[in-house]
N, C-alpha and C positions, 0 to 999 in steps of 0.2 A: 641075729637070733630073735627069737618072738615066738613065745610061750603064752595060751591061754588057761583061765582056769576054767570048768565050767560052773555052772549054777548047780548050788548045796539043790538034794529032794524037797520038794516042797513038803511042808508038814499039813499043810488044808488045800484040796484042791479044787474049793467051788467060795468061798471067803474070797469078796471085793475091797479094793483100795482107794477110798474116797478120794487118797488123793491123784493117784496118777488115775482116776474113770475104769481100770482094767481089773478085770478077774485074775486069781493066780493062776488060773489057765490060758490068762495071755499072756501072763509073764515064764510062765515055762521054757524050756528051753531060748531063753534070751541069751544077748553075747556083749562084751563091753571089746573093743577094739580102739588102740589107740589110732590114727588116723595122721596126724603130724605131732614129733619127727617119725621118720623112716629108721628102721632099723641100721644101724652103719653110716648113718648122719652127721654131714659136720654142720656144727651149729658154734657162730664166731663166738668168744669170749665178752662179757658183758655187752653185746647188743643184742636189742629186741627180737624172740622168736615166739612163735605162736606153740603152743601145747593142745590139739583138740583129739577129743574123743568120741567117741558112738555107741549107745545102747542101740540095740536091736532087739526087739522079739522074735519068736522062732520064723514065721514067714519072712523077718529081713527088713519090716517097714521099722523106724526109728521112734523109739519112745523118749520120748522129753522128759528127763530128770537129770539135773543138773549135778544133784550130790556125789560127786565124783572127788577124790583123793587123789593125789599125785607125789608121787616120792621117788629118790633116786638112791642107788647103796652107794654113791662117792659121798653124798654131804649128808648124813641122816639128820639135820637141824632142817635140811629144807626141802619145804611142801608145799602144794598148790591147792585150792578146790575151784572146780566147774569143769566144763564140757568142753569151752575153750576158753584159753588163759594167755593175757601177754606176759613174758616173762624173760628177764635179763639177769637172773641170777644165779644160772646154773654154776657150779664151781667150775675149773677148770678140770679136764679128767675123760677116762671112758665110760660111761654110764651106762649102765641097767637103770632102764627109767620105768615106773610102775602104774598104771593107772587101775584104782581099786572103786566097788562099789558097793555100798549095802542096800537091797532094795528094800522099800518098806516093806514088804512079806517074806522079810528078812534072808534073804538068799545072797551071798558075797558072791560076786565076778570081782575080776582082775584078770589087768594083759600088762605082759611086760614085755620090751623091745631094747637089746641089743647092742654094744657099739657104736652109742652115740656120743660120737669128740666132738669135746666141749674145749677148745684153745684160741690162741692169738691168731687175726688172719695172719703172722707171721710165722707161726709155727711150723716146724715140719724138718724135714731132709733136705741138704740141699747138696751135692755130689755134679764132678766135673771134673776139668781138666785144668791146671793154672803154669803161670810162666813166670818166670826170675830172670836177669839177669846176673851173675855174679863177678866181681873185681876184686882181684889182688894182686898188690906187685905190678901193676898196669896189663894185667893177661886179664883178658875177657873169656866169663866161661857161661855161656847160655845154660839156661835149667830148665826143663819141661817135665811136669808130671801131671798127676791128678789130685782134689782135696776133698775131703769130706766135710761138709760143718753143718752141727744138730743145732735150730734155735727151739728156746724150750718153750713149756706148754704155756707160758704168758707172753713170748714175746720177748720178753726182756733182757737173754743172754744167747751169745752165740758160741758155741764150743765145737774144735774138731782137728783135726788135723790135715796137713799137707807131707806130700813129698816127691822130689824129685831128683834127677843123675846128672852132675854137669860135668859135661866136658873138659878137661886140663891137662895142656898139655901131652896128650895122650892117654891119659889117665882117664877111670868114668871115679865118680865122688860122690856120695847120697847126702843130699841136704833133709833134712826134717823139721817143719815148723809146724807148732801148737799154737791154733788158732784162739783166742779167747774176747773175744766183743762185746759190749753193752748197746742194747739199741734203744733208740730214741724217738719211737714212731719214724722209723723208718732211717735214719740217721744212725751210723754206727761207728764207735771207734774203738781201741784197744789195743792188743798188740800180736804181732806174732812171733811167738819163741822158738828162734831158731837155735839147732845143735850143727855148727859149720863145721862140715867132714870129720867131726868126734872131737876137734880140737878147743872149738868155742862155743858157748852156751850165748846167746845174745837176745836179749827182747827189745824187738823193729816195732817205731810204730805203724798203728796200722788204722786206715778210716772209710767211709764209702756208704753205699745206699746199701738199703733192703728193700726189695720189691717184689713179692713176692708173685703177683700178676704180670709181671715183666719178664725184667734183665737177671733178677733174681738176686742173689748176695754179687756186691758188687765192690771189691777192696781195694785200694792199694798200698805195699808197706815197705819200709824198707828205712835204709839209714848207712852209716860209717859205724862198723865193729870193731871196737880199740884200734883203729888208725891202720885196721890191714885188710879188713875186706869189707866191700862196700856192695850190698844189696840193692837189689829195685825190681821186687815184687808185683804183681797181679793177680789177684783170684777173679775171676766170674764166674759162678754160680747157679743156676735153674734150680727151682725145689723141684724133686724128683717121687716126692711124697710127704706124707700128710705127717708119720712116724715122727716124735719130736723127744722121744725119750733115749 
């Protein structure tokens, strides 16, 4: 999204501005644009991005005035000024980010843009296919399904679920585990709570990578459930989107 405003009527239209050299006839139809980020822009969670902007007069050539404003509606404690700005402070969030201007013959522009997420590069969706093995009674019962697991908009937790049908004995059986993780730059452990075929509630643990440039979430969990069934888990992962909510 990306919304302009234009330039208020001018109130004198032959009055010079000492300081930018231009009549308000050359500032007439000007335009402010912000220029980076892009509307629908990911921009990483506290590392350095650049914020620039551009006056224009009506022909399009660029006029040099720096007094440029910058706000966003996720954090209203925090603002910028100039034309271009480094800046690692955006909050986490999707932002409407604002660039405003008062020109000295007092005419306000402002451009605002769109959909820019502001998270952990770990953030996002991460959805697949994962595999178990299951043990009881010494009867092996293979489990294959798919998992969901959301990490949030800092990185620092992983939540989701699994599920999948194991074979027994001629029987099919639905396993269900609740994924829950802590990550540690990349480093994750936790557990996964499983409900074994409605009889037992059990929390496996559970550890592995996050890469989000990679192999993606990478797990594996498992353990002995009061002395009758014995797990051995695998999730892998791809983040499949940027969604972290």
């Amino acid at each position: 999204m990306t919304r302009f405003v234009p330039a208020l009527l001018l109130l004198s239209a032959c009055t010079t501005d000492a300081t930018l050299g231009l009549t308000d006839d050359d500032l007439d139809g000007s335009m402010l644009r912000i220029v980076e980020p892009r509307s629908a822009e990911f921009l990483e969670l506290e590392s350095e991005h650049r914020l620039v902007a551009e006056l224009t007069d009506a022909a399009g050539d660029v006029i040099e005035f720096d007094e440029i404003v910058w706000t966003t509606d996720v954090d209203t404690e925090w603002t910028a000024e100039g034309v271009e700005i480094a800046d690692a402070a955006l909050a986490p969030g999707m932002h409407e980010i604002t660039a405003e201007v008062i020109l000295p013959n007092g005419d306000r522009l402002a451009h605002t843009i769109g959909g820019v997420r502001v998270q952990s590069r770990y953030a996002g969706t991460y959805a697949g296919l994962f595999s178990a093995n299951v043990e009881t009674q010494g009867v092996q019962a293979p489990c294959s399904g798919s998992a969901v697991v959301v990490v949030g908009v800092t990185g620092e937790t992983a939540t989701g679920d699994a599920a999948c049908v194991a074979g027994l004995q001629g029987f099919e059986l639905d396993l269900a585990f609740i994924i829950d993780l802590i990550n540690n730059d990349g480093q994750v452990d936790g557990v996964a709570a499983a409900d074994l075929f409605g009889f037992f509630q059990y929390d496996f643990p559970a550890e592995g990578t996050l890469d989000p440039e990679g192999e993606g979430l990478n797990i594996t969990f498992g353990g002995n459930a009061f002395d009758q069934v014995i797990v051995d888990g695998r999730i892998q992962l791809p983040r499949v989107s940027l969604e972290s909510e």
